[in-house]
N, CA, C and O atoms as CSV, one atom per row, in Angstrom:
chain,resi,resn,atom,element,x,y,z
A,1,UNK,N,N,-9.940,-13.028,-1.503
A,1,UNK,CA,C,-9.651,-12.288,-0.291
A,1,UNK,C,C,-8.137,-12.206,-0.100
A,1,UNK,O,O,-7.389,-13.179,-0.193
A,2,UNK,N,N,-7.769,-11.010,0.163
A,2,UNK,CA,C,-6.594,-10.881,0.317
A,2,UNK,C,C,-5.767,-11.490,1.996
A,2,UNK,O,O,-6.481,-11.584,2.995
A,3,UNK,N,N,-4.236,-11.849,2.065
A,3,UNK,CA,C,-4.240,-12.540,3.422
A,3,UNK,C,C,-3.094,-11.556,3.915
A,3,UNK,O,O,-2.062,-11.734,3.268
A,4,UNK,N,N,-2.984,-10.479,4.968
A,4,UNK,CA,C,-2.473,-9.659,5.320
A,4,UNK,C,C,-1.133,-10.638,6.338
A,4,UNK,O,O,-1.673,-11.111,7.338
A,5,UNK,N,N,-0.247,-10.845,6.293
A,5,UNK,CA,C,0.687,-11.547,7.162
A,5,UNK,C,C,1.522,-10.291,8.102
A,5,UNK,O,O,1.907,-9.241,7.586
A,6,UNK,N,N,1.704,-10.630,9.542
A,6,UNK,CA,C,2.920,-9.127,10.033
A,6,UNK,C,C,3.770,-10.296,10.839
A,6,UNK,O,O,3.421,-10.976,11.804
A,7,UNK,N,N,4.938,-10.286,10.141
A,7,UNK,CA,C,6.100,-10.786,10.812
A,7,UNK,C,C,6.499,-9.709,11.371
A,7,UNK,O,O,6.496,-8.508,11.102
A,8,UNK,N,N,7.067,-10.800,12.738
A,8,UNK,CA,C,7.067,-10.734,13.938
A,8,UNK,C,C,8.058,-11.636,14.721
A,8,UNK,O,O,8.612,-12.625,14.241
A,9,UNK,N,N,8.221,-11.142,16.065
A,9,UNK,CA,C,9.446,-11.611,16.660
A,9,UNK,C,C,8.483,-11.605,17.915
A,9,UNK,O,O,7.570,-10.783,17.997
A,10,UNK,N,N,8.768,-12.720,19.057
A,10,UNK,CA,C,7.700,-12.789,20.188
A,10,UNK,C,C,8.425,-11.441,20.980
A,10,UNK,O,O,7.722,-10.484,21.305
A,11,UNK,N,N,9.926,-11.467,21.261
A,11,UNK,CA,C,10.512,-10.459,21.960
A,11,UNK,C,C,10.651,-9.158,21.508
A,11,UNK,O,O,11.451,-8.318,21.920
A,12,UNK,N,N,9.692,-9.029,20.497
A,12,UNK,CA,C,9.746,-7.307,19.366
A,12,UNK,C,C,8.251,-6.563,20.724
A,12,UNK,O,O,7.392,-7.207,21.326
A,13,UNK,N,N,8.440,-5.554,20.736
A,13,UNK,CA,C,7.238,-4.560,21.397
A,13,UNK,C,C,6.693,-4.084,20.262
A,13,UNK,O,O,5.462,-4.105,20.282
A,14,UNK,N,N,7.204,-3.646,19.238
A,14,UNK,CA,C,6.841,-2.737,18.294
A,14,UNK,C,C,5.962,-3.764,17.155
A,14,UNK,O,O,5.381,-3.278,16.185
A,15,UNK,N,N,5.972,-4.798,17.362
A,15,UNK,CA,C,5.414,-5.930,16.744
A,15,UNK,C,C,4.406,-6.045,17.331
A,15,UNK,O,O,3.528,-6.335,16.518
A,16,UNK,N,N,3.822,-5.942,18.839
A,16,UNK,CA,C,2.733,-6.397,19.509
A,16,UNK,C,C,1.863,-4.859,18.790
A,16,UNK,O,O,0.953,-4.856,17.960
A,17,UNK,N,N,2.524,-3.682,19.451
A,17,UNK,CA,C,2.360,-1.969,18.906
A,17,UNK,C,C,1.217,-2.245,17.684
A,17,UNK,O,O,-0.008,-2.307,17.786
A,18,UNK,N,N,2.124,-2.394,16.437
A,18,UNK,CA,C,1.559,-2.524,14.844
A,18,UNK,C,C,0.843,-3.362,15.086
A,18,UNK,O,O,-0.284,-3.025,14.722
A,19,UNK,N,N,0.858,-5.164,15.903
A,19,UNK,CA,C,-0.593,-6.050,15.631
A,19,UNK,C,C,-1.894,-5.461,16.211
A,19,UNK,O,O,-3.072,-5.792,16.074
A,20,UNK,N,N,-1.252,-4.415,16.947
A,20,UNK,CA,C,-2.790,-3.758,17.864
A,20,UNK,C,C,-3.446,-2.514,17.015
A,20,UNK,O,O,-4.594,-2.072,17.021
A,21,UNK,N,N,-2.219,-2.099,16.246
A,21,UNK,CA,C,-2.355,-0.843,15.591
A,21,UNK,C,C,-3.699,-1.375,14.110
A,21,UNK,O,O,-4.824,-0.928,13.888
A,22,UNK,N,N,-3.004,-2.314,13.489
A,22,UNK,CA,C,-3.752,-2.653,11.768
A,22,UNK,C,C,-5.268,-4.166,12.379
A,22,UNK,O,O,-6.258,-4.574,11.771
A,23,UNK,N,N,-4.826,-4.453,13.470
A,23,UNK,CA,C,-5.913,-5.254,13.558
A,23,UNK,C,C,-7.621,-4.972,13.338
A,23,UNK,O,O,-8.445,-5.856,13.101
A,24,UNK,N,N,-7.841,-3.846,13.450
A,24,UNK,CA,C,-9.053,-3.349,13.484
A,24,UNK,C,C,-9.166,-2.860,12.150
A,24,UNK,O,O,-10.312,-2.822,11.700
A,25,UNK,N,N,-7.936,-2.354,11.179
A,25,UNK,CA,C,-8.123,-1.941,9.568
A,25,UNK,C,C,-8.094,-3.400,8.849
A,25,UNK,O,O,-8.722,-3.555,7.802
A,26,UNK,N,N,-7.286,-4.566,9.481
A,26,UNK,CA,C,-7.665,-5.519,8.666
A,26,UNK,C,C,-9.354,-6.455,8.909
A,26,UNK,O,O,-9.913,-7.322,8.237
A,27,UNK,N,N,-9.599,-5.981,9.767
A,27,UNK,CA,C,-10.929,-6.336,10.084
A,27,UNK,C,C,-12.283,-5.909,9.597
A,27,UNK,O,O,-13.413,-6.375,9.448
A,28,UNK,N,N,-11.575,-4.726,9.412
A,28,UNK,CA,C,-12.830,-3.708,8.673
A,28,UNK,C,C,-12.814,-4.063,6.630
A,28,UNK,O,O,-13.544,-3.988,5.642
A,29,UNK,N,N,-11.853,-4.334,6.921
A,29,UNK,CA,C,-11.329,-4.671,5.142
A,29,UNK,C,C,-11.775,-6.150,5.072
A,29,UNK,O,O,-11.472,-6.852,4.107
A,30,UNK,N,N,-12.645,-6.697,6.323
A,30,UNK,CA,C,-12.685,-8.288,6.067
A,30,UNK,C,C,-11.552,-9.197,5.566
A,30,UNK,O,O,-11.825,-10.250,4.991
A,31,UNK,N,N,-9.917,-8.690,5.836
A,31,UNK,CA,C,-9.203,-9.491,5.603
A,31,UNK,C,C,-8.620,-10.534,6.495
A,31,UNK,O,O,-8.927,-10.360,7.674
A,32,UNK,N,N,-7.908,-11.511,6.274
A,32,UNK,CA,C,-7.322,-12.239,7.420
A,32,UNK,C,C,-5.834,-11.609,7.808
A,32,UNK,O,O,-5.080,-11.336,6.873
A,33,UNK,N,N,-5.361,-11.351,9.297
A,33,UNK,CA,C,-4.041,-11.018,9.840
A,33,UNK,C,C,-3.722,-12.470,10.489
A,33,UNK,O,O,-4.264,-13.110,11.390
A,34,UNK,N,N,-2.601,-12.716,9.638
A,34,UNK,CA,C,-1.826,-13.885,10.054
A,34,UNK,C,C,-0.608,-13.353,10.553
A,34,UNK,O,O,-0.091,-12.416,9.946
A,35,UNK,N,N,0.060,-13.939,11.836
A,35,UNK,CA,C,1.330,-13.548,12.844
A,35,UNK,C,C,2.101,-14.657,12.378
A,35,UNK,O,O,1.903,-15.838,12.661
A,36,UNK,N,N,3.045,-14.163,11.603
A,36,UNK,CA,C,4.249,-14.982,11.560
A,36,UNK,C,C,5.383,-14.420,12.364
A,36,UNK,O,O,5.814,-13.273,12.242
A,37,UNK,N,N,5.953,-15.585,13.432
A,37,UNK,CA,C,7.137,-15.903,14.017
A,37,UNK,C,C,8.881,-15.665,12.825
A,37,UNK,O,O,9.290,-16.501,12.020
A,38,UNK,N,N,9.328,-14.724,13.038
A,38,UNK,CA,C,10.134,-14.947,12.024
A,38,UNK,C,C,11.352,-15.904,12.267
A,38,UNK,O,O,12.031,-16.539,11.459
A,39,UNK,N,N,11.433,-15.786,13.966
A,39,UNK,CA,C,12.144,-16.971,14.840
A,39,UNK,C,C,11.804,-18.358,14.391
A,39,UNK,O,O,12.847,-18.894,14.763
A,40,UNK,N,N,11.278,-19.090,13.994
A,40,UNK,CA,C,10.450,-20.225,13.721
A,40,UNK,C,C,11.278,-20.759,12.384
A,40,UNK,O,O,12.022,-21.731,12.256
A,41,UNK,N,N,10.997,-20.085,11.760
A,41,UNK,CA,C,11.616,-20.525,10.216
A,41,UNK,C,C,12.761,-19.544,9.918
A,41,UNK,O,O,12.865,-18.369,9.566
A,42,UNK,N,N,13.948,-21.052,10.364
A,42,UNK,CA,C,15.619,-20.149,9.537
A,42,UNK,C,C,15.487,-18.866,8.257
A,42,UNK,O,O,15.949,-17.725,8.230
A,43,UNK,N,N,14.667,-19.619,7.285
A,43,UNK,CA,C,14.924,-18.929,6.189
A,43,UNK,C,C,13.807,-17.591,5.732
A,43,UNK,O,O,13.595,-17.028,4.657
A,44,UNK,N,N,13.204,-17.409,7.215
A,44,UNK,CA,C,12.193,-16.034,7.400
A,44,UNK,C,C,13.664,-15.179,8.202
A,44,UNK,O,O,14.062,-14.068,7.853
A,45,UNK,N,N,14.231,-15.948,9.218
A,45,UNK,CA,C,14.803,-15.398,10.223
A,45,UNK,C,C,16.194,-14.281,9.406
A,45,UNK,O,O,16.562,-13.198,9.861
A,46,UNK,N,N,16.747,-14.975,8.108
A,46,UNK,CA,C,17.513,-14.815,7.500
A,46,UNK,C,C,17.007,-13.480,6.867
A,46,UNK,O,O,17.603,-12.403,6.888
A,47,UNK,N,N,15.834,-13.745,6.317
A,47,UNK,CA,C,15.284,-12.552,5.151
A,47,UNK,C,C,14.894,-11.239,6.159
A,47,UNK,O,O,15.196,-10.110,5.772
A,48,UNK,N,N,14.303,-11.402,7.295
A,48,UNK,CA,C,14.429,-10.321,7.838
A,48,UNK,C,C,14.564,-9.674,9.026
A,48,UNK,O,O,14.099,-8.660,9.548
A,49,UNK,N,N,15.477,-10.704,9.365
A,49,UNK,CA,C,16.788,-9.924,10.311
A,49,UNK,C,C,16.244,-8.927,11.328
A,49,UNK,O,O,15.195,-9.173,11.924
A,50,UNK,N,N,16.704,-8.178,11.469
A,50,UNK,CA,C,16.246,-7.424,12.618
A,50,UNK,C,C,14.699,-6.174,12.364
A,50,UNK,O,O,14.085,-5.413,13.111
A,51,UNK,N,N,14.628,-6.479,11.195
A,51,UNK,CA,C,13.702,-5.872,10.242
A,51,UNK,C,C,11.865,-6.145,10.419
A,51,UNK,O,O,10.992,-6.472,9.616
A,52,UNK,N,N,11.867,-5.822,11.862
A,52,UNK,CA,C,10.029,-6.611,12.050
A,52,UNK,C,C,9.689,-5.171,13.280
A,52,UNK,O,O,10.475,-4.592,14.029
A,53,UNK,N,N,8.572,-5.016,13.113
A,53,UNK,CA,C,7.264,-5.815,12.677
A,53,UNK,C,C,7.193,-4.988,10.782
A,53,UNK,O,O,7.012,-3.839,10.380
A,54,UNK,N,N,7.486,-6.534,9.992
A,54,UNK,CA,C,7.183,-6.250,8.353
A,54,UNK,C,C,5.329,-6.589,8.145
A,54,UNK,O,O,4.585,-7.235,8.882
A,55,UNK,N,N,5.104,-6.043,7.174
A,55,UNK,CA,C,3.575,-6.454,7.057
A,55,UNK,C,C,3.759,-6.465,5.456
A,55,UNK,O,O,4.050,-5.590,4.640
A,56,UNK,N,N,3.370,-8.267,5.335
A,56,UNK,CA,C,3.372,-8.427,4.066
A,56,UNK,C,C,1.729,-8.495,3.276
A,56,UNK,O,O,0.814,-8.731,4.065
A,57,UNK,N,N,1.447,-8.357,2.218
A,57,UNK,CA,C,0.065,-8.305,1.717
A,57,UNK,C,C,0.563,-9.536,0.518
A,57,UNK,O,O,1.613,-9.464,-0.121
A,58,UNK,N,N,-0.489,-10.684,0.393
A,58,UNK,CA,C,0.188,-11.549,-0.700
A,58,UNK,C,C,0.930,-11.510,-1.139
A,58,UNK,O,O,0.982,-11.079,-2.291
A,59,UNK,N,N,2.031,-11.972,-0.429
A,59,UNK,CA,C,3.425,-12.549,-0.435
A,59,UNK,C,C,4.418,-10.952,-1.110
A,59,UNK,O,O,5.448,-11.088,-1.771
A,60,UNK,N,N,4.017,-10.016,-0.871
A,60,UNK,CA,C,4.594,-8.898,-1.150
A,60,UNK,C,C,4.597,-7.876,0.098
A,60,UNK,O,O,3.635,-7.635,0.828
A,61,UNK,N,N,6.254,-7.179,0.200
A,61,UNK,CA,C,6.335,-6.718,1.578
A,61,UNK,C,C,5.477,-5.127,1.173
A,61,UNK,O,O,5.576,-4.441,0.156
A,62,UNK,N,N,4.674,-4.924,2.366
A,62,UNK,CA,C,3.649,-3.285,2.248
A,62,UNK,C,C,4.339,-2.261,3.087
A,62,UNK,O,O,4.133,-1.143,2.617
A,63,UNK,N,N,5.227,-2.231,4.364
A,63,UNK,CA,C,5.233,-1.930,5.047
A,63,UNK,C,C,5.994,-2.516,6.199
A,63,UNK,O,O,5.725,-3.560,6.793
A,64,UNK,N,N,7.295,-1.425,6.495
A,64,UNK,CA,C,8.221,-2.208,7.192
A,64,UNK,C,C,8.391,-1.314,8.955
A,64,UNK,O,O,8.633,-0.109,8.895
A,65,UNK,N,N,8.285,-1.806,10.050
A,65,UNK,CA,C,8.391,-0.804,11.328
A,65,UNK,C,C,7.085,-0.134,11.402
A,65,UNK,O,O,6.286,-0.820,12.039
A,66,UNK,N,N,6.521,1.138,10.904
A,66,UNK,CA,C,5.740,1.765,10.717
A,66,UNK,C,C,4.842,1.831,9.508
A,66,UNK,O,O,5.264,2.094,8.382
A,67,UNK,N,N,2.917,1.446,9.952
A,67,UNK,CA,C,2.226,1.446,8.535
A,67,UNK,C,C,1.202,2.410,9.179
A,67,UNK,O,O,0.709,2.513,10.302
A,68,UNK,N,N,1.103,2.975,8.184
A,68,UNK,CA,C,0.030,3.982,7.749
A,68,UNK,C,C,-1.457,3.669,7.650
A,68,UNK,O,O,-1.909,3.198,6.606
A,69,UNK,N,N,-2.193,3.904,8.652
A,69,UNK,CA,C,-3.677,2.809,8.427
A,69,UNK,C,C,-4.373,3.524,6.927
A,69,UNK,O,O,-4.911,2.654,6.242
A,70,UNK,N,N,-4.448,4.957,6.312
A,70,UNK,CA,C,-5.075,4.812,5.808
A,70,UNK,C,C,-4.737,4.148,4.274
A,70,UNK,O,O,-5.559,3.603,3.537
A,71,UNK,N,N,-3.332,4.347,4.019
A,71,UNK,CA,C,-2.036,3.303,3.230
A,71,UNK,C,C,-2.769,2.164,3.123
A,71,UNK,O,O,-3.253,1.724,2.080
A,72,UNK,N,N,-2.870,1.547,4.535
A,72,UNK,CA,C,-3.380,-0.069,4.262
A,72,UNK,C,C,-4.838,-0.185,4.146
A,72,UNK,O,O,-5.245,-1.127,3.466
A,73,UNK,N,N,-5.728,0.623,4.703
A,73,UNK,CA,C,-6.777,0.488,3.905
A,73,UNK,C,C,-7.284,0.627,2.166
A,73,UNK,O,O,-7.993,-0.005,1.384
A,74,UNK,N,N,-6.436,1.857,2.155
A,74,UNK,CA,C,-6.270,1.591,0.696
A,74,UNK,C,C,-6.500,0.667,-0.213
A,74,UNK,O,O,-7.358,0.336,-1.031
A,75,UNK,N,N,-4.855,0.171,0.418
A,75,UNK,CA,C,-4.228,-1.041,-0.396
A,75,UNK,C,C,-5.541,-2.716,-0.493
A,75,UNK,O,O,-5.701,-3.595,-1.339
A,76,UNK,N,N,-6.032,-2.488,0.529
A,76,UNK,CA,C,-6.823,-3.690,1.225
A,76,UNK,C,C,-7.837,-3.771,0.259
A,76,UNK,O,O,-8.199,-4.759,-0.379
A,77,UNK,N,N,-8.392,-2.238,0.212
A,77,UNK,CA,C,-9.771,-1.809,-0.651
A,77,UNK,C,C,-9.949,-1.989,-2.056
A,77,UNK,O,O,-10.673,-2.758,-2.689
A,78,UNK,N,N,-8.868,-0.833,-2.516
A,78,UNK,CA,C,-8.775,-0.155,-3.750
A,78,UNK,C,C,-7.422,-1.119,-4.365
A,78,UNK,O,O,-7.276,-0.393,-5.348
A,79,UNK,N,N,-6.437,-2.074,-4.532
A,79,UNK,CA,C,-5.172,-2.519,-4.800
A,79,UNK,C,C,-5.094,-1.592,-5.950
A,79,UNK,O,O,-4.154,-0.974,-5.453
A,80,UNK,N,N,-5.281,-1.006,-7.014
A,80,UNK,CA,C,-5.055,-0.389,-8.090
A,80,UNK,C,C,-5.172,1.039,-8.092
A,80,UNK,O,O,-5.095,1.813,-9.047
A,81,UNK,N,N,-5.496,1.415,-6.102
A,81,UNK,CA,C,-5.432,2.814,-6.650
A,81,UNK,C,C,-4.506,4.014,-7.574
A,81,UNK,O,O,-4.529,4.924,-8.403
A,82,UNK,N,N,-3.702,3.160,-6.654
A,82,UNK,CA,C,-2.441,3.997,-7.759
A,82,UNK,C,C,-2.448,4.159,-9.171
A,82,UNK,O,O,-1.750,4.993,-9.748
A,83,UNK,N,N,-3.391,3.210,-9.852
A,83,UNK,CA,C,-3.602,3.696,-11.313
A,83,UNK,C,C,-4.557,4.377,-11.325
A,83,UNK,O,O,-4.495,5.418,-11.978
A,84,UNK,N,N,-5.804,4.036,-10.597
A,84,UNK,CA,C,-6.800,5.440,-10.691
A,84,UNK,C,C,-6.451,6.774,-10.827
A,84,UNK,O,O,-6.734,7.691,-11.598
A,85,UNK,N,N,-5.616,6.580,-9.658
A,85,UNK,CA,C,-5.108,8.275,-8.960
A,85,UNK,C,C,-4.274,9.242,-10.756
A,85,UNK,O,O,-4.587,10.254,-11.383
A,86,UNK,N,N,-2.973,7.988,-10.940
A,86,UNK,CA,C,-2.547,8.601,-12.200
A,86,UNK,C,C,-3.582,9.082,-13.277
A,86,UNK,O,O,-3.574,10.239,-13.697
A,87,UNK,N,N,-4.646,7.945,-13.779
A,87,UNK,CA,C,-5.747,8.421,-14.383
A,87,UNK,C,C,-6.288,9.914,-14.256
A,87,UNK,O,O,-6.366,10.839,-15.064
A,88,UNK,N,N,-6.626,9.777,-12.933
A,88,UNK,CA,C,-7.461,10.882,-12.692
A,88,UNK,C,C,-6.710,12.639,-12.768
A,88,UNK,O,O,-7.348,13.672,-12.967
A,89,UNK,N,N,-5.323,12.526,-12.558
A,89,UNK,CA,C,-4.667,13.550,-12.679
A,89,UNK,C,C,-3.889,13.673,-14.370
A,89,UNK,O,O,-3.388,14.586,-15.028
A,90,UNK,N,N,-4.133,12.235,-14.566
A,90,UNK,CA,C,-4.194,13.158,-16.094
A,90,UNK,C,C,-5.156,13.120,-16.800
A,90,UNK,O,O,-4.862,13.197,-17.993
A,91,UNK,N,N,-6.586,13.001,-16.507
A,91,UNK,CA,C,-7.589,13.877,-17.106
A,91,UNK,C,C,-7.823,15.031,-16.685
A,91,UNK,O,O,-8.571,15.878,-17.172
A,92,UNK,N,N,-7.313,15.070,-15.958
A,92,UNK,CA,C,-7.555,16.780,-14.937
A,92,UNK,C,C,-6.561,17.748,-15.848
A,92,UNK,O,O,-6.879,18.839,-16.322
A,93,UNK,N,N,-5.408,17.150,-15.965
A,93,UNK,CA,C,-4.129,18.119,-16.914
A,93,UNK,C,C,-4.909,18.132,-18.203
A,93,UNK,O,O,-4.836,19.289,-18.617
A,94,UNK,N,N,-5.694,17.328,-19.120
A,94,UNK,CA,C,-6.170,17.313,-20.461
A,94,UNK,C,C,-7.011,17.691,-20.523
A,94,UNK,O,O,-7.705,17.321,-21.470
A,95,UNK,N,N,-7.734,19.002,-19.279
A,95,UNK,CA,C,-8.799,19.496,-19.195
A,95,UNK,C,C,-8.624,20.844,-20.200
A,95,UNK,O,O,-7.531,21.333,-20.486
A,96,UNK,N,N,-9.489,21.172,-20.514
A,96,UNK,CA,C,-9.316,23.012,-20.894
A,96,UNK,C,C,-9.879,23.774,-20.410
A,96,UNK,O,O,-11.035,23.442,-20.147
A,97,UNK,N,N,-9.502,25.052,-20.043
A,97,UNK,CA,C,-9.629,26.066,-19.526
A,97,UNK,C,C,-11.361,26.389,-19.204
A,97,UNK,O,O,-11.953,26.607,-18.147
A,98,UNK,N,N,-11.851,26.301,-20.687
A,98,UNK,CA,C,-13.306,26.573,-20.479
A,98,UNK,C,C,-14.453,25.607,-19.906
A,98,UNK,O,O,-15.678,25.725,-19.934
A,99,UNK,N,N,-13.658,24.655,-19.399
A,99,UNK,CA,C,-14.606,23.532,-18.744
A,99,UNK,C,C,-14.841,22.400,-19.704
A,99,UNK,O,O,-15.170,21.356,-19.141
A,100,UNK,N,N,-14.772,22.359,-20.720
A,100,UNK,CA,C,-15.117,21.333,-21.525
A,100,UNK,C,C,-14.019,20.441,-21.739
A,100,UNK,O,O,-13.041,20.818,-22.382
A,101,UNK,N,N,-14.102,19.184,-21.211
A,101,UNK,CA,C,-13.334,17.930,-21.094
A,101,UNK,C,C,-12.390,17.751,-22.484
A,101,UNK,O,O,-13.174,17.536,-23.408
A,102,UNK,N,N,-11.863,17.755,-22.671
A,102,UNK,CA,C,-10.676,17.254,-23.688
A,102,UNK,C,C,-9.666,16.173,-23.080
A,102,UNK,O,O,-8.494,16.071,-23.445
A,103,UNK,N,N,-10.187,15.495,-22.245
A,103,UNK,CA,C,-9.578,14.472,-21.435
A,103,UNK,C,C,-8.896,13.555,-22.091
A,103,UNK,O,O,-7.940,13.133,-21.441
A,104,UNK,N,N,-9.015,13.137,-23.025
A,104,UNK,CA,C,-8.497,11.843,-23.986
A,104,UNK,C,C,-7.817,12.492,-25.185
A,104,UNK,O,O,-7.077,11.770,-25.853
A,105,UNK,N,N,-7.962,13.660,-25.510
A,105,UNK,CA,C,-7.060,14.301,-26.771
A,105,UNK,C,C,-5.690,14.128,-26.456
A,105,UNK,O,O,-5.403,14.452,-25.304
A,106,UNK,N,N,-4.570,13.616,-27.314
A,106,UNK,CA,C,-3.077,13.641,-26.850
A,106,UNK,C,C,-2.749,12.555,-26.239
A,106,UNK,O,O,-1.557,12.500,-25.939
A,107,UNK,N,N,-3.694,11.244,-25.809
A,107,UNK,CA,C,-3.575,10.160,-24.631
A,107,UNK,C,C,-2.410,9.477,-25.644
A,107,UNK,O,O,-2.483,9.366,-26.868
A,108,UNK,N,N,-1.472,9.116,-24.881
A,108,UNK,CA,C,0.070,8.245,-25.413
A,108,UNK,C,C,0.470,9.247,-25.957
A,108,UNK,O,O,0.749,8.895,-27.103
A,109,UNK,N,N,0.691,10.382,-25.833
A,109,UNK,CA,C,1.754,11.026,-26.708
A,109,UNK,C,C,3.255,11.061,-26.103
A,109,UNK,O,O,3.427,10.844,-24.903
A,110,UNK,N,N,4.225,11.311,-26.883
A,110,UNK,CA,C,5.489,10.637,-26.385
A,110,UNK,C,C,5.977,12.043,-25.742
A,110,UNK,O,O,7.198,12.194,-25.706
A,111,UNK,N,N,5.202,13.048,-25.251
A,111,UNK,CA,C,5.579,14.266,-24.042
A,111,UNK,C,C,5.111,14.271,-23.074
A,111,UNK,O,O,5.519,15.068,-22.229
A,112,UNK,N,N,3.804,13.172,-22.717
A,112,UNK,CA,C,3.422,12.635,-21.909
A,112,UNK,C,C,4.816,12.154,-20.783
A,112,UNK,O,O,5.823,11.603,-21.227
A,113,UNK,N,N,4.648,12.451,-19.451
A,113,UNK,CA,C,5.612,11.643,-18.220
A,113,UNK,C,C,4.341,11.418,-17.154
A,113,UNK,O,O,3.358,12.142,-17.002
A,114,UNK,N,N,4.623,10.408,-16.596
A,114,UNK,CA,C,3.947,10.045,-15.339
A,114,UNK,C,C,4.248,10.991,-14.537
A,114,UNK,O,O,5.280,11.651,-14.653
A,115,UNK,N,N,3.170,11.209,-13.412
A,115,UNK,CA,C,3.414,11.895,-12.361
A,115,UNK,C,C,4.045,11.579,-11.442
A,115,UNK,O,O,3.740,10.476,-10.988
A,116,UNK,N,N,5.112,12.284,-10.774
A,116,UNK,CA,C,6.163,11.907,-9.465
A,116,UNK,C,C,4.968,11.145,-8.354
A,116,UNK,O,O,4.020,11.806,-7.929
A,117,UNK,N,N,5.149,9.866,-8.020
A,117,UNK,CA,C,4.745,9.405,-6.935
A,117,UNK,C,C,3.887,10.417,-5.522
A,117,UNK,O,O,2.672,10.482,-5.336
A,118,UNK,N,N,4.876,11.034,-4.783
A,118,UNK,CA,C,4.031,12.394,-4.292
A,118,UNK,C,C,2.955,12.843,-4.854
A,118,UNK,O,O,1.922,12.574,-4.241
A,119,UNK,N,N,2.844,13.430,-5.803
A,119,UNK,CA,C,1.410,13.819,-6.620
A,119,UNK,C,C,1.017,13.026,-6.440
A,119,UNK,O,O,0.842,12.989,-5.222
A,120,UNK,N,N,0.562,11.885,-7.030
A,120,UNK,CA,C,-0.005,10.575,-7.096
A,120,UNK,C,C,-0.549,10.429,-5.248
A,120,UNK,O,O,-1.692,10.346,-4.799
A,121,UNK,N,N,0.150,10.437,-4.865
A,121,UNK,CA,C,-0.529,10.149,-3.396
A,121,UNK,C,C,-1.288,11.503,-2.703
A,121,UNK,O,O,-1.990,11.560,-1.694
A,122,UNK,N,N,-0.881,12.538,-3.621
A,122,UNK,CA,C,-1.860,13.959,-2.954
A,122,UNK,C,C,-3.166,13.895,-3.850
A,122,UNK,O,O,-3.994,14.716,-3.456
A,123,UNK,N,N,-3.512,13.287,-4.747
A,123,UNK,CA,C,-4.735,13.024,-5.711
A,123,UNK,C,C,-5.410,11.927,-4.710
A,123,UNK,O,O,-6.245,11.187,-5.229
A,124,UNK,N,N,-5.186,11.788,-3.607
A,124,UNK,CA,C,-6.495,10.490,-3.212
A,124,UNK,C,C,-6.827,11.168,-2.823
A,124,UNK,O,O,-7.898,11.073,-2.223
């Protein structure tokens, strides 16, 4: 199970905002939302500064000020979508014209490029 953390400052609004905002997506994802104080511990207070409400996902920052619920459901759900998504848009490019899949012909070829990020997020 993944452990969703949103540092936080008691005197932040926009911190209470986002815990009211993702509480119900981390709930639905059956994950745990843990409130970290970034006041509490010097060496949280140091790392992020005026920089809250952050929402970290195992020990990696997701989302800094403003998160995207369906972003974090995603992430909560699917963690690898982002390779699906690439997958799936390049079997779609290795398609041919007449319908018949050629999906895997050419796979690693060195004219091959990944798709710009954007794409990648218009394929979900």
């Amino acid at each position: 199970m993944k452990t969703v953390e949103l540092m936080v400052r008691s005197t932040c609004g926009s911190c209470e905002r986002v815990e009211a905002q993702i509480a119900p997506v981390v709930e639905k994802c059956d994950t745990e939302l843990v409130l970290v104080d970034v006041d509490l511990d010097p060496d949280n207070a140091a790392q992020y500064g005026d920089r809250v409400p952050v929402v970290v996902i195992d020990e990696e920052e997701f989302a800094c000020w403003e998160v995207d619920n369906a972003d974090l459901e995603a992430e909560l759900l699917f963690p690898t979508l982002g390779v699906l998504s690439f997958l799936c848009c390049y079997v779609r490019s290795r398609s041919v014209d007449d319908g018949r899949s050629s999906a895997l012909r050419g796979w690693g070829r060195a004219s091959h490029r990944p798709l710009p990020v954007d794409q990648l997020r218009s394929a979900r």
